[in-house]
Structures are given as structure tokens and as C-alpha cells.
C-alpha positions in Angstrom: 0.0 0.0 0.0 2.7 2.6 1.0 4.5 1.7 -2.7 1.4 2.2 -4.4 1.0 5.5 -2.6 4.9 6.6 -3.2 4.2 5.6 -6.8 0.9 8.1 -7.5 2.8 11.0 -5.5 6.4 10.3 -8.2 4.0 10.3 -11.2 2.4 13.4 -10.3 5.4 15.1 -9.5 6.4 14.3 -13.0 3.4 15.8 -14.3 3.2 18.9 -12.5 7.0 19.8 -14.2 6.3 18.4 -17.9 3.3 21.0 -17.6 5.4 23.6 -16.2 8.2 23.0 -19.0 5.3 23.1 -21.4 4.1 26.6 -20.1 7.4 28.1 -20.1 8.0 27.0 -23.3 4.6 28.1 -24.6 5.4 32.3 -22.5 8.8 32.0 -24.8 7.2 31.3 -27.9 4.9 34.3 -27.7 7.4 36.8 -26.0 9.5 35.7 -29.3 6.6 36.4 -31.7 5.7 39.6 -30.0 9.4 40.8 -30.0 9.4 39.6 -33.9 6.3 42.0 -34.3 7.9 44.5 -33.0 11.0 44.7 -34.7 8.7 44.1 -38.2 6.7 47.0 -37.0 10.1 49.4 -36.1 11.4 48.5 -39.7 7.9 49.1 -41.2 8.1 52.9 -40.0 11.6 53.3 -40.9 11.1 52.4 -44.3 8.4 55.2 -44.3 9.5 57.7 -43.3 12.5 57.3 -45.4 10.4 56.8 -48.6 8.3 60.1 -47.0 12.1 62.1 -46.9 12.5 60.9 -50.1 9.6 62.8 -51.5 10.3 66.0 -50.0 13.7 66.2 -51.4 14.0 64.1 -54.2 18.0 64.4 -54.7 18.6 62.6 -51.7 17.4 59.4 -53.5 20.5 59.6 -56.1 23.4 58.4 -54.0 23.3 54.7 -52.7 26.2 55.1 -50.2 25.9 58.5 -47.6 29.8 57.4 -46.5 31.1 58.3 -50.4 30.7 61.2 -52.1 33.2 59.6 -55.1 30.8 57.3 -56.0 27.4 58.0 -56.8 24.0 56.4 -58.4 22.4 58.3 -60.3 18.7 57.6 -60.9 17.7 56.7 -64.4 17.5 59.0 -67.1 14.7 60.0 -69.1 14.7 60.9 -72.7 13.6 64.3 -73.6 12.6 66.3 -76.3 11.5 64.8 -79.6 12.7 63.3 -83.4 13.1 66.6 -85.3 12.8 69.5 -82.9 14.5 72.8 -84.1 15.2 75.5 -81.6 13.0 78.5 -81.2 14.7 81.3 -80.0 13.3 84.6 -78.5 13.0 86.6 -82.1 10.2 84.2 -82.9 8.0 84.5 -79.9 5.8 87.9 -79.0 7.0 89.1 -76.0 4.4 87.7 -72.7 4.7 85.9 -70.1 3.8 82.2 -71.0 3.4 79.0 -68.9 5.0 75.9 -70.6 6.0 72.3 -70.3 9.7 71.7 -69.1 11.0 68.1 -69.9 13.8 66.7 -67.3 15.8 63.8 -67.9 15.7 62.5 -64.1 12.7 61.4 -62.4 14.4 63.2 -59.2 14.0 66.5 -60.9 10.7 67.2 -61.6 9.3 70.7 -62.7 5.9 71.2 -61.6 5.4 74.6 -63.9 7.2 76.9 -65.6 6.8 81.1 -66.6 8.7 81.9 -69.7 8.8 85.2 -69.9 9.9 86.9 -73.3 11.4 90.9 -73.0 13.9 91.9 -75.4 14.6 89.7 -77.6 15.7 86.9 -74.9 13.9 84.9 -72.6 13.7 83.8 -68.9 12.1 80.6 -67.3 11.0 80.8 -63.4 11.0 76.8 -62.7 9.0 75.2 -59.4 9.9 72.6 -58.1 8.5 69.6 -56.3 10.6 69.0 -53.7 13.0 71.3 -51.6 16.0 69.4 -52.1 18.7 71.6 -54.3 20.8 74.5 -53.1 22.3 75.5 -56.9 21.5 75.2 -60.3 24.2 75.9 -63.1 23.1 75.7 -66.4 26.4 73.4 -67.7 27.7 70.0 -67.4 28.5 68.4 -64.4 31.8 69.1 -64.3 31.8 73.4 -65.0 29.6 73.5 -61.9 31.7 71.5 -59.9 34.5 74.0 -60.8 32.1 77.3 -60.6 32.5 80.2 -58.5 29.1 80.5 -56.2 28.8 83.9 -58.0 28.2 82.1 -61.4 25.3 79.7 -59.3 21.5 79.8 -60.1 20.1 79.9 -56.1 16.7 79.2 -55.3 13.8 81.5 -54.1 11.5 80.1 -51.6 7.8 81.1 -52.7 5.1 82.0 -50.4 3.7 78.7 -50.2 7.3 77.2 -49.4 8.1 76.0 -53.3 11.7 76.1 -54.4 12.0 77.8 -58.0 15.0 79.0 -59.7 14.9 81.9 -62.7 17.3 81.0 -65.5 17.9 81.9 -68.8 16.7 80.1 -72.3 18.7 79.9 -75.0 16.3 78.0 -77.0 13.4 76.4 -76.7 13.3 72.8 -78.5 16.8 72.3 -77.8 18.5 70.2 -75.2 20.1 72.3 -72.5 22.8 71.2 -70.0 22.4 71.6 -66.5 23.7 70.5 -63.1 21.6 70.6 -59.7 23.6 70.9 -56.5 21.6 68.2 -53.5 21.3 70.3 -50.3 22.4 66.8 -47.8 24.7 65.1 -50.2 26.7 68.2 -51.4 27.1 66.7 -55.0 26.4 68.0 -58.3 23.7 65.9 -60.7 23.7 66.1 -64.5 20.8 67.4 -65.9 19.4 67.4 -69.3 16.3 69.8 -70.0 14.4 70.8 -73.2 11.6 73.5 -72.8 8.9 72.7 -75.1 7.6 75.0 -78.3 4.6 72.8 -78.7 3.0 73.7 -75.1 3.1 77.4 -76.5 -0.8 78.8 -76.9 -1.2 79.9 -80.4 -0.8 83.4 -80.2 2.8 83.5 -78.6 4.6 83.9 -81.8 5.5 87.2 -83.1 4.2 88.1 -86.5 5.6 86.8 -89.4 7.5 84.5 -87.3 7.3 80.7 -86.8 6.3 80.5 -90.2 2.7 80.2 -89.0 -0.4 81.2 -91.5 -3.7 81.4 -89.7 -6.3 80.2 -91.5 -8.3 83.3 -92.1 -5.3 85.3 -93.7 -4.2 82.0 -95.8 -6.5 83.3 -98.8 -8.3 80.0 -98.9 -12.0 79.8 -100.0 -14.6 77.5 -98.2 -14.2 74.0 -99.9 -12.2 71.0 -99.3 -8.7 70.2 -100.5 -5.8 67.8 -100.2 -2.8 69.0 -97.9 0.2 67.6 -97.8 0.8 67.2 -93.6 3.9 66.2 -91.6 4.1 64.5 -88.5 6.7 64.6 -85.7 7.6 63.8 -82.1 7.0 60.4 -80.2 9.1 57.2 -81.0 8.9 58.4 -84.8 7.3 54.8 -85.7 3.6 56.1 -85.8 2.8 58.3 -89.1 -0.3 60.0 -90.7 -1.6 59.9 -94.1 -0.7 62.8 -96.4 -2.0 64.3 -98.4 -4.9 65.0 -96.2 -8.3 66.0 -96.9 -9.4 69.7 -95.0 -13.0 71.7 -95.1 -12.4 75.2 -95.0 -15.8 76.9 -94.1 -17.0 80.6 -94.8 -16.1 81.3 -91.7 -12.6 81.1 -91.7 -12.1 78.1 -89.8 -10.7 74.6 -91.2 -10.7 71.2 -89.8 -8.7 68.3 -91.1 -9.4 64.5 -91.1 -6.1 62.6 -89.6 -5.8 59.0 -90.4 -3.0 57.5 -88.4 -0.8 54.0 -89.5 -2.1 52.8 -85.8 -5.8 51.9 -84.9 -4.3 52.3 -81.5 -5.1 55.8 -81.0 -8.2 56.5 -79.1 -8.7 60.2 -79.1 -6.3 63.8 -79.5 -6.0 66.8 -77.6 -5.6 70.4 -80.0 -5.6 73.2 -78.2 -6.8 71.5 -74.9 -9.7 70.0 -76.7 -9.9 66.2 -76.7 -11.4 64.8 -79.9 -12.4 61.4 -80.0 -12.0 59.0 -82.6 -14.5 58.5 -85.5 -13.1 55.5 -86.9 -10.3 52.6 -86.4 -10.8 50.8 -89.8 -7.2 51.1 -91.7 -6.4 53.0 -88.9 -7.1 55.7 -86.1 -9.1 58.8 -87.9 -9.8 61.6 -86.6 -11.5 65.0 -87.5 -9.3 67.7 -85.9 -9.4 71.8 -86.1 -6.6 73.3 -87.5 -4.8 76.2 -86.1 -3.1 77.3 -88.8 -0.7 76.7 -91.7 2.9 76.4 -91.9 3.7 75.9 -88.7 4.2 72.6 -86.1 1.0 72.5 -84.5 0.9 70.8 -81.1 -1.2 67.7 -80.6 -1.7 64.4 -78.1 -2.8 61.6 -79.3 -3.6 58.9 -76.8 -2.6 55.3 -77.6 -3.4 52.0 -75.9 -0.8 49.5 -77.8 1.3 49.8 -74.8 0.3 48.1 -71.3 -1.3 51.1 -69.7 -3.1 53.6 -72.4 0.0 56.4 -72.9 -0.6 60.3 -73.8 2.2 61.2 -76.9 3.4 64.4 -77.8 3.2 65.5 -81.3 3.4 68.4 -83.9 1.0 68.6 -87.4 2.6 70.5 -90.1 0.0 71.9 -92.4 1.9 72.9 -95.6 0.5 75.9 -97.7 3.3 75.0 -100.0 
């Protein structure tokens, strides 16, 4: 009797610790998870607000290593401009102050607007900014601004509403400028390559007899319909449109023209901030479009969908009188 009774007390000793083993095991386990959570979590926010900096000053993205300033990354570089651009320079252009499209070549330097202003026979550009991130423009390569005087700089102007701009001057529109932005936190220079674009001009910004362009009213053209030889540029240069094409010139001096394109991917233009949609895709995209005037590259869009994601392209229609 006292063996049985020594027997049931050893086996539940036994018990009681297996279930105490278990337990601690079991207050580990989730201690481990919870500290697991928490480091996830930590990361999590760091990654934030890192991607958050990043916004705000976009040239802090372009160096991969903070501990070198020899060696840099620099994001990647965007084409700009388009097959066939010719410069414009001030002579052309009535003097005004116009807002205009500014293409960049890096995806960390993005210009949210631009003023051209045109005085004198040269012209100005006040560009915003989207982030706060540069000290110094210099409109050069890389290496002249690294070798610059400060004098020689471009600083930026904080605006009311805490944007960055810099004023610089144009040489050209339609023409690939060099420039070099100095990052506020790395203290490097980044090559630049920026092309302000003709085609985002309104009509009326050229002076008169310049640009070449004929508006339809003083082209001497009756109401009726004719063949027109038209040129197309900008894009890829793949797509084309059908020329000669047929225009309606009505009594009151107005003309639209019909555009077939080689693609019956496009799905509608933009003239003059007017979107026109398509009126048929058989043997191609046609559309019926106003025309500006003659003799001149008028700017167009023309949306496409052969790529992944439907894709707005710049182009220019050039009407010729002959």
C-alpha cells in the first residue's frame, strides 16, 4: 500500500513539471513572436519615413552610399525632347509671359510649372519645383559647376507657399540644355538634361511673321475641301499620318482636317486642350481635328493603348500651304 501510494505522489510530481516545462516553453514562444512584431513594426516605420524624406527632397534618393561622395548612383535618365525638334529662339516669340511644359531627364528632378517670360529679344524661365532638395542650379555639365564660382550659381527662391523655383535663362526652346543641380544633404552635383517645349506654347505666342505660322483666315483660302500635304513629328517616330490630307475650309474662316494614323491604337487627340475622339479605327485611327493654322508645327496628343497602360504622346501637325 505505502508503494502504491509513493508511486501516484512520483507520477504526479512528474506531471506537475512536464506542464510547467510546457508553459514556459509556450510564454517564450509568444514573448518571441511579440518581439518579432515589434522589430517588423520598427522596420515598417523606418522604411516610411524614409520613402516620406524621399519625397520631399527628391535628390537625396541619387546616392546609394551617404559614407562616399566619389561614388554615386544616379537615378535613371529619361529621354527628352522629340525626333526633329528645331530651336526657337526669343525673335520668334511675342513678347508675354507664358506657362509651358519643361522636360527633365531624371525622375528626381521634376518641374511642376514653368513662366517663360519673353522681354527683349531673350527669354527667362521661373521653374518650381516639387521637392526642396537643391541648393544650386548651373546651367552646364557636371563638371563646370563643380569647378564654378558661387557667383556664377542659379540659387533658389522660396515662394510663399514654401516651393523652391529658380529663374534661369533660355537659349532655345526645343533644344537640349545642359544643367547640373547641387543636393542640399549630399553636397554633389547631378547632371541634368532639360528641353523647354515650343509645342506647349498657346497659339498666339509667336510674333508676326515668325514661326512661319499662316492662320487660317489670312491663308486666302476659299470654303471648300482640298488635299494637304501634312507632316508628323515627335513620339518614337514609328507612328505616321496619311498625307496628303483631306481639310474643309468653311465661310467662316475656320478649317478642320481629317487625320488617319498608321495605328488603330489611338483613341482620341488633344488640340488646343480639346480632346477629340476617334471616328473610326478601320485602316487606322481617324480623326477629325481643327486646325490652327498653316505652316507651322502644331501641337497635338494623341492617346494610344498599344502599350500596357493607355499612354498620352506628344506631337506636332505641319499643315503645308506650300
Amino acid at each position: 500500500m505505502k508503494m502504491k501510494k509513493a508511486l501516484a505522489a512520483l507520477l504526479c510530481l512528474l506531471m506537475l513539471t512536464a506542464c510547467g516545462a510546457e508553459n514556459d516553453n509556450s510564454s517564450s514562444s509568444k514573448a518571441d513572436t511579440t518581439a518579432a512584431q515589434t522589430s517588423v513594426a520598427e522596420t515598417s516605420s523606418e522604411d516610411t519615413s524614409s520613402a516620406e524624406e524621399t519625397e520631399e527632397t527628391p535628390s537625396e534618393a541619387e546616392s546609394a552610399d551617404d559614407t562616399s561622395s566619389e561614388e554615386k548612383t544616379l537615378a535613371p535618365q529619361q529621354e527628352v525632347g522629340f525626333e526633329g525638334m528645331e530651336a526657337i529662339t526669343a525673335d520668334k516669340l511675342a513678347d508675354g509671359v507664358y506657362h509651358i511644359t519643361v522636360d527633365s531627364s531624371s525622375s528626381m528632378f521634376t518641374i511642376t510649372d514653368c513662366e517663360l517670360t519673353v522681354a527683349d529679344g531673350a527669354m527667362t524661365a521661373k521653374l518650381f519645383m516639387k521637392g526642396t532638395g537643391y541648393e544650386w542650379l548651373y546651367l552646364g555639365t557636371e563638371e563646370e559647376a563643380e569647378a564654378s564660382a558661387e557667383a556664377d550659381r542659379i540659387a533658389y527662391a522660396e515662394e510663399a507657399d514654401g516651393t523652391n523655383t529658380f529663374t534661369v535663362p533660355v537659349e532655345a526652346l526645343d533644344k537640349e540644355i545642359d544643367c547640373a543641380a547641387y543636393s542640399k544633404r549630399k553636397e554633389l552635383w547631378y547632371a541634368r538634361t532639360l528641353v523647354f517645349r515650343a509645342d506647349s506654347l498657346p497659339t498666339d505666342a509667336y510674333a508676326e511673321g515668325a514661326g512661319g505660322m499662316v492662320k487660317v483666315a489670312d491663308a486666302g483660302i476659299e470654303a471648300g475641301t482640298y488635299d494637304i500635304e501634312v507632316t508628323l513629328e515627335g513620339g518614337s517616330g514609328k507612328a505616321s499620318v496619311q498625307s496628303p490630307c483631306r481639310i474643309e475650309v468653311k465661310e467662316d474662316g475656320t478649317a478642320e482636317a481629317y487625320i488617319i494614323w498608321s495605328s488603330d491604337k489611338y483613341d482620341y487627340m488633344i488640340v488646343d486642350g480639346e480632346k477629340y475622339e476617334a471616328i473610326s479605327t478601320e485602316g487606322g485611327s481617324t480623326f477629325k481635328i481643327p486646325v490652327l493654322g498653316f505652316n507651322y508645327k502644331m501641337p497635338v496628343k494623341a492617346d494610344t493603348t498599344a502599350m500596357s497602360t493607355p499612354h498620352e504622346i506628344d506631337y506636332t501637325l505641319y499643315f503645308d500651304l506650300g
